[in-house]
Phi, psi and omega in degrees: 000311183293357194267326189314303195275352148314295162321323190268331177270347144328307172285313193102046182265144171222158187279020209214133147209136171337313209209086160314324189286005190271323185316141187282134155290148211230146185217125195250151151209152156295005165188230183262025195280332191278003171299344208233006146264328167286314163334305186292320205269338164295330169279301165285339159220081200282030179258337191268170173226139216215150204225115188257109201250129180244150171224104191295315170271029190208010187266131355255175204265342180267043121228033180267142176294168184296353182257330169292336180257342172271331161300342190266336193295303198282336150301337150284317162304329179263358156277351168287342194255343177292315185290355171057054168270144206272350169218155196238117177277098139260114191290002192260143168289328180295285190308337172263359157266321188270299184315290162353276199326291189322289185305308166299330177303308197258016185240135192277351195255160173308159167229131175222133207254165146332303182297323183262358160301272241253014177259296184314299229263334182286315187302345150301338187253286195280141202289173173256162202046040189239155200259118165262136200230113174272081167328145162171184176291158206266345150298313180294325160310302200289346189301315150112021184327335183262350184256339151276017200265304165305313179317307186255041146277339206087339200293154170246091154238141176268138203237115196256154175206150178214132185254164199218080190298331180281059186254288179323299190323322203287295174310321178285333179299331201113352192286037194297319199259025162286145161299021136280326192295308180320313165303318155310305164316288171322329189276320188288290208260008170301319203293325169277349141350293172269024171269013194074013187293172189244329151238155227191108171248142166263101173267037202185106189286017150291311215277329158322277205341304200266006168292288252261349181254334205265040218214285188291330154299305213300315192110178198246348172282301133023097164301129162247146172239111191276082166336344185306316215288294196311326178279349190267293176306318149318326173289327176291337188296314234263359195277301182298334153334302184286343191052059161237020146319114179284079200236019169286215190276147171000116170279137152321141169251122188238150181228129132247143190235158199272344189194175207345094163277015177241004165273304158345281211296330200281332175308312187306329204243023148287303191280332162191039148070034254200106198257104176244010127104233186254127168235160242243139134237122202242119191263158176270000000 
């Protein structure tokens, strides 16, 4: 622990700003997959201003141990906090399965993770006693983080996991619209195809790239759920709570990355459309 609250006083956090509601939502993935939580969260509040950190020269976060993604977690988290932000979005499904507890222990700010956003929006899509399937990286799987997140909703859902590790890979080369991406997808989930499912969750903010293929295996009964949108109306819910709405004019954007911010910018604005300007790199 004293070494954990080194790094942070290290970095230099600090708690103290004039005009809190100005202060940037600080938002992490392992690589640009947290892009399609900053999009949403760039749509629904388009007053804040928000500083996106990917970390690219450690992606991915799914076949790394659980002690390697909460040191990368807390290091990112305390350089974001260095930046004196008033809520820390973590956007990697991984890190919000491994992490979480730790980065809210040591963090002065809200912290709000993916998982339980995109547990509330599946229970929502499925029926009751209706079959959910989690996707995700194979660290998020094993965590089993979604599935106990349903479990203590109460909800009577049967809850199925499948981790699909080349997803990430496949988003990052850009390869969203190749026949391998399609082909990977078959391989991981056809086979629940004939299990009946009722949702489908993207446990992995890399894996929105891939809905539309991972849509078209699945079949047209099949909800897919995308967390973004959920995790984004939750920062807004918990931000106006807080009376830290930014609801002035377009907020500013900052994107930094840990390695090739001229790969970074060009996938972002291929893969979703997405003007990130100059980005910044800040190594570990």
């Amino acid at each position: 622990m004293r070494k954990k609250t080194e790094l942070f006083k290290k970095a230099g956090v600090r708690n103290v700003c004039p005009r809190p509601s100005e202060r940037p939502i600080g938002v992490f993935d392992s690589g640009l997959g947290g892009l399609t939580v900053f999009r949403e969260l760039r749509a629904q509040l388009p007053g804040e201003n928000l500083v996106y950190f990917g970390d690219t020269a450690r992606v991915p976060y799914g076949t790394k141990s659980a002690e390697a993604v909460r040191a990368f977690s807390l290091e990112i988290t305390a350089f974001l906090l260095k930046k004196k932000v008033k809520l820390l979005v973590v956007a990697c499904n991984t890190a919000s399965s491994l992490a979480l507890d730790q980065i809210r222990e040591l963090s002065p700010v809200p912290v709000l993770g993916v998982i339980l956003p995109g547990v509330e929006a599946a229970l929502a899509a499925a029926p009751a006693g209706g079959k959910v399937l989690v996707t995700g990286t194979s660290a998020t799987v094993n965590s089993r983080a979604y599935s106990r997140a349903l479990a203590a909703t109460g909800a009577r859902v049967r809850v199925l996991e499948k981790a699909c590790p080349l997803f990430v890979p496949i988003v990052e080369e850009g390869w969203c619209d190749r026949p391998v991406a399609e082909a990977v997808a078959r391989e991981y989930l056809l086979p629940f195809r004939k299990k009946k499912v009722d949702a489908l969750i993207l446990g992995c903010t890399h894996y929105p790239l891939l809905k539309k293929i991972i849509a078209r295996v699945m079949g047209p009964r099949v909800r897919i759920v995308d967390s973004a949108h959920a995790a984004a109306a939750r920062a807004r819910l918990d931000l106006a709570e807080r009376g830290l709405l930014n609801s002035g004019r377009l907020g500013w954007s900052q994107f930094i990355v840990s390695d090739a911010p001229e790969r970074f910018s060009a996938l972002a604005m291929k893969l979703l459309g997405i003007k990130t300007g100059k980005v910044s790199v800040k190594r570990f």
